[in-house]
Backbone as JSON, one array per atom type, in Angstrom:
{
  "sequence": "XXXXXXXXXXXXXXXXXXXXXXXXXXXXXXXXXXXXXXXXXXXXXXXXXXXXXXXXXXXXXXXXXXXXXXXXXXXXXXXXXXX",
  "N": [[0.84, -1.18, 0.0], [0.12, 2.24, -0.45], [1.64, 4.85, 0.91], [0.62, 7.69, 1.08], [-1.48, 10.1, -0.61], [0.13, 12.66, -1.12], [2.58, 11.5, -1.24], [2.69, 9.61, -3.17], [2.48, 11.23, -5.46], [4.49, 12.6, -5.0], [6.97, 10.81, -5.94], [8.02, 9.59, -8.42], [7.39, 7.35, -11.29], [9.53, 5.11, -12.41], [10.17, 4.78, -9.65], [8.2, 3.83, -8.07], [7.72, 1.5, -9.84], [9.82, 0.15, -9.06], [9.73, -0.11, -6.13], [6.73, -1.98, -6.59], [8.09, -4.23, -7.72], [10.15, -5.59, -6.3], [8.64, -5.59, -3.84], [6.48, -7.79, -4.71], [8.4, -9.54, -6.12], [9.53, -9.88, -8.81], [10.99, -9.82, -11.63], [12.57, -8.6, -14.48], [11.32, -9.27, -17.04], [9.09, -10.49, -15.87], [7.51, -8.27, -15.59], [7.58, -7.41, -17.72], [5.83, -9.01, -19.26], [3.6, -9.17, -17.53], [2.82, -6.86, -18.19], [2.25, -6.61, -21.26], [4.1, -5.26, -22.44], [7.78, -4.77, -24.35], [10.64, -6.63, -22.74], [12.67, -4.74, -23.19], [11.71, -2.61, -23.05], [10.73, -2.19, -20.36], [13.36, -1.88, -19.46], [14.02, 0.41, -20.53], [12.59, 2.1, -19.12], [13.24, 1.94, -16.44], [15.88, 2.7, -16.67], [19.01, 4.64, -15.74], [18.45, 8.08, -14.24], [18.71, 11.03, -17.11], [20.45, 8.66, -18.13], [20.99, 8.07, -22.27], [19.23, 5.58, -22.98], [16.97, 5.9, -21.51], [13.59, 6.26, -20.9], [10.27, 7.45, -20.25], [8.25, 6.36, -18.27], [4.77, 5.81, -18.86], [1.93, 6.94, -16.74], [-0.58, 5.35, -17.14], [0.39, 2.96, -17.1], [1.25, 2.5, -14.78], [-0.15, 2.31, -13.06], [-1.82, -0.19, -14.11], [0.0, -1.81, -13.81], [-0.52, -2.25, -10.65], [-2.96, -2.19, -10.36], [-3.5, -5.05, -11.73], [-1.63, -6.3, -10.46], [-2.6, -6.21, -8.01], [-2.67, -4.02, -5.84], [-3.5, -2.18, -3.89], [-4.59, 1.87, -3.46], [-4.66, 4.71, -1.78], [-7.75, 5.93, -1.54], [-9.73, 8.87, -3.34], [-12.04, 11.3, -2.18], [-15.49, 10.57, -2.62], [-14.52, 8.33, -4.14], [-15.31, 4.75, -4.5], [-15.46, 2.06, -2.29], [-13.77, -0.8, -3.62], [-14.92, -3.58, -4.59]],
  "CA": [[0.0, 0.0, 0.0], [0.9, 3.53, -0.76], [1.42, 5.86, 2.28], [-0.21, 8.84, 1.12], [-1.65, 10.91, -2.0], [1.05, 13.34, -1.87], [3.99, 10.2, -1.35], [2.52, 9.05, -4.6], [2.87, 12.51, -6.23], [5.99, 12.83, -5.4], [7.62, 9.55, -5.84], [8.48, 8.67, -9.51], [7.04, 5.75, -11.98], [10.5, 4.18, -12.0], [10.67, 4.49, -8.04], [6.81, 2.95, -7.63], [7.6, 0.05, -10.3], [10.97, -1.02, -8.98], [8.84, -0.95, -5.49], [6.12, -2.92, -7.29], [9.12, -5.37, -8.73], [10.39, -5.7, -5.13], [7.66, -6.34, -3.22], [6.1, -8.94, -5.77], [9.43, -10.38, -6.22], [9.42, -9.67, -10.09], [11.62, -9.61, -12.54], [11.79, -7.1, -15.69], [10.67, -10.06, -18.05], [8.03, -10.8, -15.23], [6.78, -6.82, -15.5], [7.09, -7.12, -19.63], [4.92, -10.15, -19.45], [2.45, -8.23, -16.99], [2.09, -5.29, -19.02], [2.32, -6.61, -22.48], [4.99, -4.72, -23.29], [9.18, -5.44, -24.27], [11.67, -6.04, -21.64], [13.43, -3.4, -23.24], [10.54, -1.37, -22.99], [10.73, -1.64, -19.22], [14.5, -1.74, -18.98], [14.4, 1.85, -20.32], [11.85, 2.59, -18.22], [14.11, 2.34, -15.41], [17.12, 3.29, -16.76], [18.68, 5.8, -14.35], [18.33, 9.6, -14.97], [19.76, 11.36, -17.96], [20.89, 8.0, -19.21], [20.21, 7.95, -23.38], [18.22, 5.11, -22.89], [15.81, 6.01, -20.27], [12.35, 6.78, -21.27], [9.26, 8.26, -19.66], [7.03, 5.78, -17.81], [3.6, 6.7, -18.67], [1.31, 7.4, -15.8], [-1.39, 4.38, -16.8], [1.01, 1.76, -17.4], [2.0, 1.99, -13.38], [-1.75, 2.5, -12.79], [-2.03, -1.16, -14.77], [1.12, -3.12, -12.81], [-0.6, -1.81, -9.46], [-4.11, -3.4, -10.51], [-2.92, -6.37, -12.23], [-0.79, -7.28, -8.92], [-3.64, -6.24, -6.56], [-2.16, -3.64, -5.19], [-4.76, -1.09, -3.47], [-3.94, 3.53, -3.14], [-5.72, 5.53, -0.63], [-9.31, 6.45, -2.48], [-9.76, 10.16, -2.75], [-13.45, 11.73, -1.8], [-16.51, 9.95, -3.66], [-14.79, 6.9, -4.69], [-16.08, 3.82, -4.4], [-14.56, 1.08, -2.2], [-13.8, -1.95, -4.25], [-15.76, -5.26, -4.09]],
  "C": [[0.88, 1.24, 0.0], [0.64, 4.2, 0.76], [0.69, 6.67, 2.46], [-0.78, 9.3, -0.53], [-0.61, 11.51, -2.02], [2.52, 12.51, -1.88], [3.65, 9.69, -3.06], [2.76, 10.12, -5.58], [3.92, 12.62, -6.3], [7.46, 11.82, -5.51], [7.27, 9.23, -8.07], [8.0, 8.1, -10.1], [8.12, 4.8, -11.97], [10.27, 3.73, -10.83], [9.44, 3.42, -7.8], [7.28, 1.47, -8.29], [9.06, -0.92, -9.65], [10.33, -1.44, -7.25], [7.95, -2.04, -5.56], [6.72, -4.58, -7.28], [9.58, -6.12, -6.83], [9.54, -6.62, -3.68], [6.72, -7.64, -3.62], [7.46, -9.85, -6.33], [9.89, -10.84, -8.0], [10.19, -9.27, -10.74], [11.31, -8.59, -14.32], [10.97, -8.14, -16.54], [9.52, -10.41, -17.17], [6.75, -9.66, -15.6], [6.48, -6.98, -17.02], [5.47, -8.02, -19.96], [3.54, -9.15, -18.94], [1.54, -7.54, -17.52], [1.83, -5.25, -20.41], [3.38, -5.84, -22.8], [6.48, -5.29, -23.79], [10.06, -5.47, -23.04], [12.42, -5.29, -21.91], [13.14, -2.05, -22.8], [10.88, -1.19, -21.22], [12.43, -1.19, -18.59], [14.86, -0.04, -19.2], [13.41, 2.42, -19.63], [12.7, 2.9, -16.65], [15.53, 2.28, -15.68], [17.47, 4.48, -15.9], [18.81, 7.14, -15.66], [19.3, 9.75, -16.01], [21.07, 10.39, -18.6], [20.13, 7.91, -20.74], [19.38, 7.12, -23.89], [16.78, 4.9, -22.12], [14.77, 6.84, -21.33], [11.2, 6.9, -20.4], [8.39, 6.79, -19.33], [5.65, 5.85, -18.06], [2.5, 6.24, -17.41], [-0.12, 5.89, -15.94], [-0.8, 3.4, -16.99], [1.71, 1.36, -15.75], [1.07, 1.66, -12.61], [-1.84, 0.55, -13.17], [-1.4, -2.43, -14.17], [0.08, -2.74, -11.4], [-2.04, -2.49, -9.91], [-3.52, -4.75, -10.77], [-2.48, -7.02, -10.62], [-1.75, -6.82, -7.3], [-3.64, -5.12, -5.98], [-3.35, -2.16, -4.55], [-3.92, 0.56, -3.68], [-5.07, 3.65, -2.46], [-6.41, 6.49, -1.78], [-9.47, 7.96, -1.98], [-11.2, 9.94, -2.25], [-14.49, 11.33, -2.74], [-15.8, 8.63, -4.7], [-15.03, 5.77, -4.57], [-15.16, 2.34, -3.36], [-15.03, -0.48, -2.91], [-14.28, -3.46, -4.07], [-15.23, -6.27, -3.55]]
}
């Protein structure tokens, strides 16, 4: 579980998925599989900063590992708790 709304704001897509990877005990070819995508795809995903292979996480593809693997966030105001 996430700590807070603004811990999640200010925490990364790399930082959340290599948490993710961590806590689920998951490997990058585990996460490619997950998400449909390449393990390259995620390897530049967490490439570190201002390396020329690092690329941008996008924002529903961390949204997607975090369902997929169960994983609950603290529900803002009017949403629904889950079945």
């Amino acid at each position: 579980m996430w700590p807070s709304d603004v811990d999640i704001a200010m925490t990364d897509n790399p930082t959340k998925l290599r948490e993710l990877m961590d806590r689920h005990d998951l490997t990058r070819e585990a996460v490619a599989e997950l998400l449909d995508v390449k393990r390259s795809t995620v390897s530049a995903w967490l490439a570190p900063a201002g390396s020329p292979s690092r690329r941008e996480m996008p924002d529903n593809m961390i949204r997607l590992a975090m369902l997929e693997l169960r994983e609950s966030r603290p529900r803002g105001p009017g949403k629904r708790k889950p079945r």
